[in-house]
Each structure stands twice: as C-alpha cells, then as structure tokens.
C-alpha positions in Angstrom: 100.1 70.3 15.8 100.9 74.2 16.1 103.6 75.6 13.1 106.1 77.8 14.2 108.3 80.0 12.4 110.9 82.2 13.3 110.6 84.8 11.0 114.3 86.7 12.4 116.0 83.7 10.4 113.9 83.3 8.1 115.5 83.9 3.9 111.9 82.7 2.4 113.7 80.1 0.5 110.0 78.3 0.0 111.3 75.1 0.8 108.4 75.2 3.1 105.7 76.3 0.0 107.0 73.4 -1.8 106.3 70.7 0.3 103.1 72.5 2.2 101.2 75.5 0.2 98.6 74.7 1.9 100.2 75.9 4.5 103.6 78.2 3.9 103.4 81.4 1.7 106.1 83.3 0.2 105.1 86.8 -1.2 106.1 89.2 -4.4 108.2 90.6 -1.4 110.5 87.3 -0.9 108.2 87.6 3.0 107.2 84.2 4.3 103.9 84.1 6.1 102.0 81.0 7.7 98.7 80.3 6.2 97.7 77.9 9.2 98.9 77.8 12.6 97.2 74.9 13.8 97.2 71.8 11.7 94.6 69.0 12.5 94.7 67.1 9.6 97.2 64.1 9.3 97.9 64.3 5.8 99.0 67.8 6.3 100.5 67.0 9.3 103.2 64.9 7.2 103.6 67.8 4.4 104.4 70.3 7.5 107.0 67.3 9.0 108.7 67.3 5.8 108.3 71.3 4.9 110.6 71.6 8.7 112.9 69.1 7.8 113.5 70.7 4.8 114.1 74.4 5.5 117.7 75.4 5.2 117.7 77.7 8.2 116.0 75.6 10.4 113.4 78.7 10.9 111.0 76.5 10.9 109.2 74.3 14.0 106.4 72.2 15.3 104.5 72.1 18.9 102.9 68.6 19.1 
C-alpha cells in the first residue's frame, strides 16, 4: 500500500496523526508531512484505511 497526500488541500487537521502517528505528522507549523510512503504491514495498513476515511478534506489517498 503507497499513502498519498495532496498536500494543496491539505488544513493539517491531524485527523490522520490520530488514527496513524506512525505514519502522519503535523508540525509546530500546522504542515502535514508523511512519515512512510509505503506501508507493508497489515496492522498499519488498517490505521492508514481509517486515518483516509477520516480526513475532512479528503486530501488524503491510498494506491493498493
């Protein structure tokens, strides 16, 4: 699985740092960053799933 984030719509809610830290950053800056593009594990796999779902602006997207 390969994170994608569209950082033009992007607000850096950190919906996405809620449900994946491992994952999702948000700076001192209110800047989003992805930690890891390309997640292997399927534990984390479900964290991403749910981080997507759950971002307001939809900035957020997967490549199985």
């Amino acid at each position: 699985m390969k994170v994608i984030a569209n950082m033009h719509i992007c607000e850096a809610n950190a919906r996405c740092v809620e449900e994946a830290p491992e994952v999702f950053n948000v700076d001192d800056d209110d800047e989003m960053t992805v930690l890891q593009e390309t997640i292997t594990d399927p534990e984390l796999q479900e964290k991403v799933r749910r981080a997507v779902a759950r971002c307001p602006r939809a900035a957020l997207s997967i490549e199985e």
